[in-house]
TORPA-4810 file (N, C-alpha, C, O; in nm, 3 decimals):
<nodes>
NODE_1_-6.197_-1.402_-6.975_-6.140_-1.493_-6.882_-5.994_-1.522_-6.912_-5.916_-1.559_-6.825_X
NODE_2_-5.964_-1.505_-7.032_-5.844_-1.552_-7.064_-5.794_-1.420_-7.008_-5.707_-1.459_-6.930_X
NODE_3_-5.796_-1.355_-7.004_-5.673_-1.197_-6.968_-5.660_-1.250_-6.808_-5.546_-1.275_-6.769_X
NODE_4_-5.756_-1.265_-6.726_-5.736_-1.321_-6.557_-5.652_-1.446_-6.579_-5.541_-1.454_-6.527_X
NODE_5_-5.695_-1.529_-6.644_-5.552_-1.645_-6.645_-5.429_-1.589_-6.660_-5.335_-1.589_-6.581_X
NODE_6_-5.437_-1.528_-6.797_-5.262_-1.477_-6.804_-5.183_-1.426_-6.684_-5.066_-1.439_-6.651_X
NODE_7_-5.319_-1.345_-6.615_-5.231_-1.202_-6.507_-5.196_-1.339_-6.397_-5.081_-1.370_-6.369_X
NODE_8_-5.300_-1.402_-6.350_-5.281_-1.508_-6.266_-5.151_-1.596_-6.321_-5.100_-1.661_-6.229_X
NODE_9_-5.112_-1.606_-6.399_-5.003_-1.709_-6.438_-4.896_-1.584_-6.437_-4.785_-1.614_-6.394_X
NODE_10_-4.905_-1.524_-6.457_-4.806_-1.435_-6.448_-4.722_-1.351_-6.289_-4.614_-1.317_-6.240_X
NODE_11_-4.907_-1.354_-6.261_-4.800_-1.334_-6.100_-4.789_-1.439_-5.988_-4.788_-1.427_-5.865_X
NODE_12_-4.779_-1.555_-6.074_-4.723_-1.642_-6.033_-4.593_-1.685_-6.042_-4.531_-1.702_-5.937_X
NODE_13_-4.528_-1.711_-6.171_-4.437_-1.697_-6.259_-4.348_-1.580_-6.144_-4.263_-1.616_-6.062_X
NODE_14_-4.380_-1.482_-6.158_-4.333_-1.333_-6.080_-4.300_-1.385_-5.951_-4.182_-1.388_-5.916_X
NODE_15_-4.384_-1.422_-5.882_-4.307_-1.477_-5.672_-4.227_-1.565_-5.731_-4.109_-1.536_-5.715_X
NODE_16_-4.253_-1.709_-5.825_-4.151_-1.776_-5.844_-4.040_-1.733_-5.836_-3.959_-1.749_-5.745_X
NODE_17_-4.029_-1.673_-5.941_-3.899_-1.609_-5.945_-3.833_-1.527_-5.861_-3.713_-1.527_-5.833_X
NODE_18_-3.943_-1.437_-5.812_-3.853_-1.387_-5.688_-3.784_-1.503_-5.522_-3.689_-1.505_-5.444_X
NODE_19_-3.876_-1.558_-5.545_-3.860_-1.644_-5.438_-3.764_-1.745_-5.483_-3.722_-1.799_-5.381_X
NODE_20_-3.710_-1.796_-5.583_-3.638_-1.871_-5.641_-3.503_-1.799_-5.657_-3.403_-1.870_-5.666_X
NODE_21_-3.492_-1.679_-5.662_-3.384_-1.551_-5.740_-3.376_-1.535_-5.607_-3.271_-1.470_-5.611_X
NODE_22_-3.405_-1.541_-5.471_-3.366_-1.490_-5.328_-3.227_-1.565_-5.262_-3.167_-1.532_-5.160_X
NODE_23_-3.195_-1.684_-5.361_-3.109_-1.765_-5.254_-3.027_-1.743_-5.325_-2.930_-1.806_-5.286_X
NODE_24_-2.992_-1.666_-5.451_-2.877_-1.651_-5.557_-2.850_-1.542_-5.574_-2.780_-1.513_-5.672_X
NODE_25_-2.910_-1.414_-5.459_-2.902_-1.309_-5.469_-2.751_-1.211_-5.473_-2.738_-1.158_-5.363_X
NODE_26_-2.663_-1.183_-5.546_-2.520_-1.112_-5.530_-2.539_-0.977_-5.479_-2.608_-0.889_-5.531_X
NODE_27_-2.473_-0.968_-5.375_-2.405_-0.807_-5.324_-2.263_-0.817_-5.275_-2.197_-0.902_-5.216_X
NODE_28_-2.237_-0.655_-5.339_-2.081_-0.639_-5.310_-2.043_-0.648_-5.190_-2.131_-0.633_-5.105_X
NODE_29_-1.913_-0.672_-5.149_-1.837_-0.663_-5.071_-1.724_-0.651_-5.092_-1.668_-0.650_-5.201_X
NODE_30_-1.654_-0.634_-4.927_-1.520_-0.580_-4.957_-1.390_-0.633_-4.814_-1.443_-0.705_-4.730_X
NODE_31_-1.300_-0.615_-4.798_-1.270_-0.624_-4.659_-1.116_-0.640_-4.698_-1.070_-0.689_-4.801_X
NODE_32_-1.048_-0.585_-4.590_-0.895_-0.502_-4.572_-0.802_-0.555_-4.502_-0.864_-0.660_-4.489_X
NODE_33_-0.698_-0.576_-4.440_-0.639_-0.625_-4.310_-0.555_-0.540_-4.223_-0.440_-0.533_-4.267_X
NODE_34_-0.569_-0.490_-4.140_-0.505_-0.398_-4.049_-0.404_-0.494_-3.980_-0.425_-0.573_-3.889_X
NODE_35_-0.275_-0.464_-4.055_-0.157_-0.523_-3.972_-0.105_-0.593_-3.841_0.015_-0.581_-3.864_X
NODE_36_-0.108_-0.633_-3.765_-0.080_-0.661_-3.637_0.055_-0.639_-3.574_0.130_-0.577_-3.650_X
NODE_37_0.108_-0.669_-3.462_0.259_-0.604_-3.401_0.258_-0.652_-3.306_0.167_-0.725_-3.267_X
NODE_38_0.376_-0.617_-3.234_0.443_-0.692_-3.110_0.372_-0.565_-3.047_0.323_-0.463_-3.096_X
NODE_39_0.387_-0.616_-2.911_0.339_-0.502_-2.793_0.433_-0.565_-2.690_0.451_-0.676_-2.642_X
NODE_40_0.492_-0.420_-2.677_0.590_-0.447_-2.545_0.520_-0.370_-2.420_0.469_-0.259_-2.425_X
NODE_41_0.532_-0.477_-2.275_0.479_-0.412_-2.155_0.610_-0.336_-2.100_0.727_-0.354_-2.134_X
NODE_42_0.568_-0.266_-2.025_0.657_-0.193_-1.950_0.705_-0.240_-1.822_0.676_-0.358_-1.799_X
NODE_43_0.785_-0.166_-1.715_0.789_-0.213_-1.583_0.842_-0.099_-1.531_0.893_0.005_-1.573_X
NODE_44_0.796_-0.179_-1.362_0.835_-0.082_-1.280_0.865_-0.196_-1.160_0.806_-0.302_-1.141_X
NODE_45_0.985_-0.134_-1.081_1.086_-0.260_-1.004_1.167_-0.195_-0.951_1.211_-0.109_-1.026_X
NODE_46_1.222_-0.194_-0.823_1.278_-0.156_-0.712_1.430_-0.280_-0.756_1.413_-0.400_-0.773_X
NODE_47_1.536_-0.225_-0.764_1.596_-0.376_-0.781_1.766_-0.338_-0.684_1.782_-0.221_-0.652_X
NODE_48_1.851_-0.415_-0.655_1.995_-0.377_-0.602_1.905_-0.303_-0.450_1.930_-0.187_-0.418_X
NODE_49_1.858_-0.343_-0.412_1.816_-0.256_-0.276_1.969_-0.301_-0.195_2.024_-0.411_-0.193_X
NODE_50_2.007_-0.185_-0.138_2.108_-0.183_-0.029_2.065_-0.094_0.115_2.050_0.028_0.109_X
NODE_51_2.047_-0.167_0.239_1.992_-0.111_0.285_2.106_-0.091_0.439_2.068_-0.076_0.555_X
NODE_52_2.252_-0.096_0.388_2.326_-0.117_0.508_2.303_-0.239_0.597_2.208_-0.314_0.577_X
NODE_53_2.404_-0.263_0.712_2.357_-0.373_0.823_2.294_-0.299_0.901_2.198_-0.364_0.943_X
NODE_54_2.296_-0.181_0.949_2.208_-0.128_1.105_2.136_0.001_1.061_2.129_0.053_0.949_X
NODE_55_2.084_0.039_1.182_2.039_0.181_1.158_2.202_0.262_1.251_2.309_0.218_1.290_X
NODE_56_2.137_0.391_1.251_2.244_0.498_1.307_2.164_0.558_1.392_2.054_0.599_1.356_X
NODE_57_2.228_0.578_1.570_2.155_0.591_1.616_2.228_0.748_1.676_2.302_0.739_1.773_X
NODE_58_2.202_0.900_1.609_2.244_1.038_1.639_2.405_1.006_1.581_2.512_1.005_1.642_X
NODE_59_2.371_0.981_1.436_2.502_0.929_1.367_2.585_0.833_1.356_2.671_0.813_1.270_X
NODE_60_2.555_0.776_1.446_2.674_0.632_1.487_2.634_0.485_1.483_2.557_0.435_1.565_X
NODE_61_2.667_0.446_1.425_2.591_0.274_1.361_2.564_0.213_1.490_2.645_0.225_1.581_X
NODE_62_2.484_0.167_1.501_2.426_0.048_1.600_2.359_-0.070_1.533_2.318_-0.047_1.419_X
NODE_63_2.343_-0.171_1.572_2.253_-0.298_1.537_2.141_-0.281_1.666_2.156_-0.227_1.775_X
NODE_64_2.037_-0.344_1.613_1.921_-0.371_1.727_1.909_-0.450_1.814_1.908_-0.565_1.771_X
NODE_65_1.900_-0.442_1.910_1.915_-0.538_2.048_2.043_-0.466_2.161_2.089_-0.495_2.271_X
NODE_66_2.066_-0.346_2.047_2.250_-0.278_2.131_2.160_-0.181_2.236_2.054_-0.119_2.234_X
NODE_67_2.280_-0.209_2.334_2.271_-0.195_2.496_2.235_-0.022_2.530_2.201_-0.001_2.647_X
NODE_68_2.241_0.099_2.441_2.248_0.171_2.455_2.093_0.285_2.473_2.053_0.387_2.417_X
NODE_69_2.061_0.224_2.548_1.873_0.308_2.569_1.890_0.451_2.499_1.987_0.527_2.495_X
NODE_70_1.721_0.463_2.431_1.724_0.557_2.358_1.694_0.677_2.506_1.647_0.638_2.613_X
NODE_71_1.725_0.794_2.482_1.637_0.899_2.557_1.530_1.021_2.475_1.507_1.000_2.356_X
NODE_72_1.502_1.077_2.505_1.452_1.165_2.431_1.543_1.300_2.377_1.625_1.364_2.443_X
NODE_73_1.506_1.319_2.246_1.567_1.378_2.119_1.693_1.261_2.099_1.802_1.317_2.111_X
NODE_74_1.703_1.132_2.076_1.768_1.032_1.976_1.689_1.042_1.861_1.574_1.081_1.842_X
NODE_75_1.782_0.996_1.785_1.678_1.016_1.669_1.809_0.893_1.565_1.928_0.913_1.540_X
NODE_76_1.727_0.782_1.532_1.756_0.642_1.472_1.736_0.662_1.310_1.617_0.663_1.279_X
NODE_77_1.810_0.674_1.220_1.816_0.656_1.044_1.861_0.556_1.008_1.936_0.475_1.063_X
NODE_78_1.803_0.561_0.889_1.818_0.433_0.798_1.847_0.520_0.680_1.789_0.629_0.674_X
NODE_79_1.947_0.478_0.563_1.933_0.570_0.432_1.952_0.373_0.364_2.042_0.295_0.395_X
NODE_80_1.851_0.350_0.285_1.818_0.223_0.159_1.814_0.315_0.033_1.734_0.408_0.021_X
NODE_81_1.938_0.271_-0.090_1.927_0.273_-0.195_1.845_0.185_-0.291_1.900_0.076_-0.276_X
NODE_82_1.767_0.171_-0.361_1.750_0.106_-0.464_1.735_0.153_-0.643_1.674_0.258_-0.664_X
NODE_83_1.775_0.096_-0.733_1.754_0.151_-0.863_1.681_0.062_-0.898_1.684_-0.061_-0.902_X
NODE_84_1.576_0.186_-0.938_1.456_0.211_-1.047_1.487_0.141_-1.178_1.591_0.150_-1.243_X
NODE_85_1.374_0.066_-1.206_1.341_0.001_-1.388_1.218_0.050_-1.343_1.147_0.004_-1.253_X
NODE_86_1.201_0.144_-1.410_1.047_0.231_-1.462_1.055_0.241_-1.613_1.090_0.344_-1.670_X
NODE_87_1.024_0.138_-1.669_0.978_0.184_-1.829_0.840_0.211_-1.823_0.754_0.187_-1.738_X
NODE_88_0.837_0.282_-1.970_0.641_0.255_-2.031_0.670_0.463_-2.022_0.729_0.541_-1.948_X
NODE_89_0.577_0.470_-2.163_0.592_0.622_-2.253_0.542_0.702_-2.102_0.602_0.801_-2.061_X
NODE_90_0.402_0.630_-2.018_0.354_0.731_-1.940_0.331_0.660_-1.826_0.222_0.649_-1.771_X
NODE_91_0.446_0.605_-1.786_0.508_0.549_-1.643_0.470_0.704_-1.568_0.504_0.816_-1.606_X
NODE_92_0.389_0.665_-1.453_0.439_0.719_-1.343_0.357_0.669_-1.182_0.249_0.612_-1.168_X
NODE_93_0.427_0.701_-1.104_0.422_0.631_-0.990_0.465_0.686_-0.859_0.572_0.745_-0.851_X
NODE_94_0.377_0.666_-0.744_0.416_0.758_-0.637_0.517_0.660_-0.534_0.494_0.539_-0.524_X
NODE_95_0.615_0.718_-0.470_0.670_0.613_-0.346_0.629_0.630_-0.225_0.580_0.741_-0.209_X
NODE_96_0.628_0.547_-0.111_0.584_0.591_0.001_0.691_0.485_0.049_0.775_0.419_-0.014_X
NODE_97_0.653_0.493_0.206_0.706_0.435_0.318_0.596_0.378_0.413_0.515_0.453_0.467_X
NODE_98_0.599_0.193_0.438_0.474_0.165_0.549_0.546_0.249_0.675_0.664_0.261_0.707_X
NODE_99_0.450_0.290_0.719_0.505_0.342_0.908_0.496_0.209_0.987_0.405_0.126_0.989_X
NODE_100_0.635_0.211_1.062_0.648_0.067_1.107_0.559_0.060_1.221_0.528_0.168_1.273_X
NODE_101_0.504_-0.063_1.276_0.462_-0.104_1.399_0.542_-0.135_1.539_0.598_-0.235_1.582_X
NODE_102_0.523_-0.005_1.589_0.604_-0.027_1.734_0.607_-0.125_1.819_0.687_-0.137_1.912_X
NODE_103_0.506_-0.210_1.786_0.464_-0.294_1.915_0.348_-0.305_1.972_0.247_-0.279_1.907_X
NODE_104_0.339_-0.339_2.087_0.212_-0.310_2.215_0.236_-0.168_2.271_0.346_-0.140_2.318_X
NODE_105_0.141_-0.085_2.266_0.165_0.049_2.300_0.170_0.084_2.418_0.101_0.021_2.499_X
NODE_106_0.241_0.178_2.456_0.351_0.170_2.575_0.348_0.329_2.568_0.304_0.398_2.476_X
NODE_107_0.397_0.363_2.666_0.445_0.568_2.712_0.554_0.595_2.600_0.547_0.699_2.534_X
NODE_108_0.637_0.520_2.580_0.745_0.510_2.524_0.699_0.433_2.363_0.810_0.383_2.354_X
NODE_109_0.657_0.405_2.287_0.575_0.378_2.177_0.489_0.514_2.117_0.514_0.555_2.004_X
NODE_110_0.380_0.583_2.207_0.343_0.707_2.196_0.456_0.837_2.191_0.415_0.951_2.168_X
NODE_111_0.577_0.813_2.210_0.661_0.898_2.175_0.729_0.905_2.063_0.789_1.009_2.036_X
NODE_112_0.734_0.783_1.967_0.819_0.785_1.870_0.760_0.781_1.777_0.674_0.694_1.759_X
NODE_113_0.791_0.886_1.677_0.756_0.945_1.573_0.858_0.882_1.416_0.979_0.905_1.406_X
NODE_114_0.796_0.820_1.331_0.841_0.784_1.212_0.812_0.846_1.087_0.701_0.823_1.038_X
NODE_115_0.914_0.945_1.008_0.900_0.974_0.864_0.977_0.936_0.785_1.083_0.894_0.832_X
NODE_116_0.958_0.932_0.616_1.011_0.890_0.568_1.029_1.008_0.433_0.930_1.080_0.420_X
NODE_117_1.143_1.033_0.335_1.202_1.138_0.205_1.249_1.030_0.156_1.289_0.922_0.199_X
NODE_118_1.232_1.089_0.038_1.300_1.013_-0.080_1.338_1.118_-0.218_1.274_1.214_-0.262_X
NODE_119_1.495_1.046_-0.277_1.538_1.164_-0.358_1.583_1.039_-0.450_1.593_0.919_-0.423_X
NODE_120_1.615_1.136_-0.614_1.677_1.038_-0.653_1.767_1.097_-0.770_1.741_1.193_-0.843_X
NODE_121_1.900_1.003_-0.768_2.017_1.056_-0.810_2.067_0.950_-0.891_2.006_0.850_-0.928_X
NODE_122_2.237_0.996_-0.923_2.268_0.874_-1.051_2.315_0.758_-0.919_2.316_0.781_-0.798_X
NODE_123_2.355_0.619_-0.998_2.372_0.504_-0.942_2.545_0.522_-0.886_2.640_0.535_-0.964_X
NODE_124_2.557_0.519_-0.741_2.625_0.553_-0.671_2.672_0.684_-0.637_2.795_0.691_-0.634_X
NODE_125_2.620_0.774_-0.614_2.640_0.914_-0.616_2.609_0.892_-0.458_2.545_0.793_-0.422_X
NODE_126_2.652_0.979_-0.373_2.594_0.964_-0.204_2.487_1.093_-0.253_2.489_1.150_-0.362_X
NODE_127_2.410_1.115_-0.157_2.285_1.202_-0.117_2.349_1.305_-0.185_2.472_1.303_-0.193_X
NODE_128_2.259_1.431_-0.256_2.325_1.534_-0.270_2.297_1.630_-0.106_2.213_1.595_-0.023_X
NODE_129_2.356_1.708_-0.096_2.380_1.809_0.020_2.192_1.898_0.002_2.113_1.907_0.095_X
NODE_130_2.179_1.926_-0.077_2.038_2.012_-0.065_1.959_1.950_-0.197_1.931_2.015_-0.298_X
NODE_131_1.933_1.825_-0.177_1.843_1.723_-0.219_1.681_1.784_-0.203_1.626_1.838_-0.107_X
NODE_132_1.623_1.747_-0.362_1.454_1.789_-0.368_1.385_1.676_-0.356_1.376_1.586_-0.440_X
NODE_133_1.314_1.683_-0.201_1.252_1.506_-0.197_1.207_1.502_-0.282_1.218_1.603_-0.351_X
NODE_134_1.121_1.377_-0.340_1.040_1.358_-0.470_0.946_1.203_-0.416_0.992_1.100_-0.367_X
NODE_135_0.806_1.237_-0.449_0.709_1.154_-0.371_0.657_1.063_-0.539_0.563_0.984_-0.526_X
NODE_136_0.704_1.073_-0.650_0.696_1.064_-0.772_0.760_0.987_-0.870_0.882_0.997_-0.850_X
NODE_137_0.736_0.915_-0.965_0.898_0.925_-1.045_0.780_0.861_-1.189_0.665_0.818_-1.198_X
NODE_138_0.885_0.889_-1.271_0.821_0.827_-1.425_0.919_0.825_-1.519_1.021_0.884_-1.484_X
NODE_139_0.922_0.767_-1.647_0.969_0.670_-1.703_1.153_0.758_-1.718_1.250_0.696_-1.760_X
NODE_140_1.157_0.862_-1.686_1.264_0.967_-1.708_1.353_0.922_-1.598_1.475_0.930_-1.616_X
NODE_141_1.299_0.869_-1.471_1.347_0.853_-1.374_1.429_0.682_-1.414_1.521_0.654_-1.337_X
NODE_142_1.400_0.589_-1.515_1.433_0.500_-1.581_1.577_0.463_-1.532_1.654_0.538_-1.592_X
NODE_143_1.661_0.363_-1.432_1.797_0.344_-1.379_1.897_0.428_-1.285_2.014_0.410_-1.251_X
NODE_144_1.806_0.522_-1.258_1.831_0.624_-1.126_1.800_0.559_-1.003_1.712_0.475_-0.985_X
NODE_145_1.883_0.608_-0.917_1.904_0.538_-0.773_1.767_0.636_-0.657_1.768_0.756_-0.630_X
NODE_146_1.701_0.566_-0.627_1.598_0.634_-0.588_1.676_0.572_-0.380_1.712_0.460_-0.342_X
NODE_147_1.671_0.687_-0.313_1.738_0.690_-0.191_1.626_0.710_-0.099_1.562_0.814_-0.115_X
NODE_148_1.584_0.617_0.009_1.502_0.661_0.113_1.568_0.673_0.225_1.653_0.596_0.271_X
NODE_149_1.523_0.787_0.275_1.540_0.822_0.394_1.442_0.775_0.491_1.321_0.774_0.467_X
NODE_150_1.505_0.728_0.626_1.413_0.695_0.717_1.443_0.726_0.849_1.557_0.701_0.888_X
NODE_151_1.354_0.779_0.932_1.344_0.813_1.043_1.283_0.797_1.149_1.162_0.817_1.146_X
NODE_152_1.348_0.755_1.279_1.190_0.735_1.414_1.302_0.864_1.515_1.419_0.860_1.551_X
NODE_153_1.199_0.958_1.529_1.282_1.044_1.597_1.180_1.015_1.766_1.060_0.989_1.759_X
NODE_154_1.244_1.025_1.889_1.244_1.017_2.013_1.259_1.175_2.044_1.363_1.239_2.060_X
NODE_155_1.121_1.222_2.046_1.072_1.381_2.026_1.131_1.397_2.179_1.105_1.333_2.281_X
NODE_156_1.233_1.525_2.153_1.335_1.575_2.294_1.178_1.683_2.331_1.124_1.666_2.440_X
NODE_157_1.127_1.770_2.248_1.025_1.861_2.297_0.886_1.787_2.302_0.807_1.878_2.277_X
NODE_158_0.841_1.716_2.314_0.713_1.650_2.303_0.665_1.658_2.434_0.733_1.595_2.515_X
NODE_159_0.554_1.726_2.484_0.495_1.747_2.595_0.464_1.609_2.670_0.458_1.594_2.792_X
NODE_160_0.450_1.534_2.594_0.397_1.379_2.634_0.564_1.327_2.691_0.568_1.228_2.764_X
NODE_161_0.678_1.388_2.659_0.792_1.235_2.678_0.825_1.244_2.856_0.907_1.320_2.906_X
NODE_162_0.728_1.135_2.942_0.765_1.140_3.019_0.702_0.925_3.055_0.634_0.851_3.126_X
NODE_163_0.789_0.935_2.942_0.788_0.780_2.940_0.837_0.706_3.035_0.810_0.586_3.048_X
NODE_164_0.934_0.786_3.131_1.029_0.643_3.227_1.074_0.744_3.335_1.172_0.719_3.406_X
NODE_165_0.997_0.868_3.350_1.050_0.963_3.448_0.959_0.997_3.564_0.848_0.950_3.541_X
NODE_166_0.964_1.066_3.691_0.912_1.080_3.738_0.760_0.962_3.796_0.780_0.842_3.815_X
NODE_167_0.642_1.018_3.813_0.577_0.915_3.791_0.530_0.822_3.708_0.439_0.742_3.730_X
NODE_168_0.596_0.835_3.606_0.591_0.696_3.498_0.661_0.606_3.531_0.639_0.493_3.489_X
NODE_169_0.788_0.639_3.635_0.934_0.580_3.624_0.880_0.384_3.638_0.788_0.319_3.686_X
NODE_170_0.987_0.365_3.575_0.942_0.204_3.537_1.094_0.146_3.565_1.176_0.186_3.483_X
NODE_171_1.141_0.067_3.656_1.264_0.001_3.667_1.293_-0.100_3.575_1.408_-0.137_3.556_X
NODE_172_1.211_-0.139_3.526_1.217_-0.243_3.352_1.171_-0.146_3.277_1.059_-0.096_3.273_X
NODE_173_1.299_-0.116_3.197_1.286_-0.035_3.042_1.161_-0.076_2.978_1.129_-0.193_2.957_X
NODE_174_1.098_0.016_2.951_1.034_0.008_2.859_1.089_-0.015_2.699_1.201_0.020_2.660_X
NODE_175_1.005_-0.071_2.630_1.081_-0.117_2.509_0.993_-0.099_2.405_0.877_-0.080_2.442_X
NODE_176_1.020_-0.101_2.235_0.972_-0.070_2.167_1.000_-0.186_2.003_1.100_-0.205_1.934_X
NODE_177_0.912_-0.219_1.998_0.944_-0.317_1.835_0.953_-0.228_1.707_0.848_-0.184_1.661_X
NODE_178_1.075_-0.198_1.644_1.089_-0.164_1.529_1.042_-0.301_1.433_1.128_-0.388_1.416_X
NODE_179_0.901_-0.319_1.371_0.876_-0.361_1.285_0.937_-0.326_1.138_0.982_-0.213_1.116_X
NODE_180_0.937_-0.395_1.071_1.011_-0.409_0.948_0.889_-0.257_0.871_0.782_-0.219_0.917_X
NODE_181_0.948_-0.215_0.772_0.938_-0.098_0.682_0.931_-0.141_0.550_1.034_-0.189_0.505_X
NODE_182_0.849_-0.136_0.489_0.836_-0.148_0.333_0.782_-0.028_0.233_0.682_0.043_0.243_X
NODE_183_0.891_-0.033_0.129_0.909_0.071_0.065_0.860_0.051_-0.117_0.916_-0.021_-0.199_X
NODE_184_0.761_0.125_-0.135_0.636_0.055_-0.221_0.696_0.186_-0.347_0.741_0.296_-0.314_X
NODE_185_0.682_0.146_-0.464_0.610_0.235_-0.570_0.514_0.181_-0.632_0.519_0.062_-0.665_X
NODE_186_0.390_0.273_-0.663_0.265_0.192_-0.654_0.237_0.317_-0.773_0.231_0.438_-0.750_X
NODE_187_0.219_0.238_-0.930_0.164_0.323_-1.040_0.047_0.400_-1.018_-0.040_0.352_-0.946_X
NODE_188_0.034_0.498_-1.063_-0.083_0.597_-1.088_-0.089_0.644_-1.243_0.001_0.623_-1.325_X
NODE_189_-0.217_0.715_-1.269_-0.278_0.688_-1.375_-0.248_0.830_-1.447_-0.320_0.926_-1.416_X
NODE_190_-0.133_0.849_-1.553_-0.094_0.923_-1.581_-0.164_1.002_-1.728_-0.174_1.120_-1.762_X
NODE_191_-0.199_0.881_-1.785_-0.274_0.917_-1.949_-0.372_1.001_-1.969_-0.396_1.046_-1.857_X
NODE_192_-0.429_1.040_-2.029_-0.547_1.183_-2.100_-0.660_1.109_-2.053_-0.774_1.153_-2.071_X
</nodes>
């Protein structure tokens, strides 16, 4: 009987201790600090927009509301400079042009056709002569004068232009709203 007491006191003694030795238990550790830093954002910004006072209407400046009715094959430009702040390592970004809103649609509304090019050169340089549009730009393009071209051409061959002739003829001009034009660069996703 005495040998069952001992073992019994003994594995008692034994959980004690383990169970007592559980809340004082040591393991290694370790731990490092990975530096921290500034983070600079980038940008992208249209800025100095110059967009002239008028358009040109077959070369020759006009303002809107001027007395001179369009006919067919006029053709109305706009050239707006602005320089580019495109930072960031993998800036890049497409440009476009909104197509303006003519108005209430009309014979003369269905005839006029709006596009828009864009090039870009150093800051004050005029257009080059055989300019490569560019629908694009990224961080290289960084303080370059990005130039839009704009256009509503009054199609001279357009099977449709019989806006104010014959039996269309209308003794009140027909008329047309050049809505305002906005000229966007809108980032795209250039990284791996």
């Amino acid at each position: 009987m005495r040998n069952s007491i001992k073992a019994a006191l003994a594995a008692t003694t034994g959980a004690a201790l383990l169970l007592g030795g559980a809340g004082s238990l040591a393991y290694w550790s370790d731990e490092e600090v990975i530096p921290g830093g500034t983070i600079n954002g980038g940008s992208l910004d249209l800025t100095s927009g110059d967009c002239g006072v008028g358009w040109e209407l077959n070369g020759e400046d006009v303002t809107f509301n001027f007395s001179r009715p369009l006919v067919p094959g006029d053709v109305l430009t706009k050239t707006c400079r602005y320089v580019l702040d495109a930072t960031g390592d993998n800036l890049q970004a497409d440009v476009a042009a909104s197509a303006p809103d003519f108005g209430a649609v009309t014979a003369l509304t269905a005839e006029l056709d709006f596009s828009s090019s864009f090039t870009l050169d150093a800051v004050g340089d005029p257009a080059p002569a055989g300019f490569t549009p560019t629908a694009q730009i990224t961080e290289a393009d960084d303080g370059k004068e990005l130039i839009a071209s704009l256009i509503v051409d009054f199609d001279f061959a357009s099977a449709t232009n019989a806006s104010n002739s014959g039996v269309e003829y209308n003794a009140a001009p027909l008329q047309a709203a050049l809505e305002d034009i906005t000229i966007t660069v809108t980032q795209t996703n250039a990284t791996p």
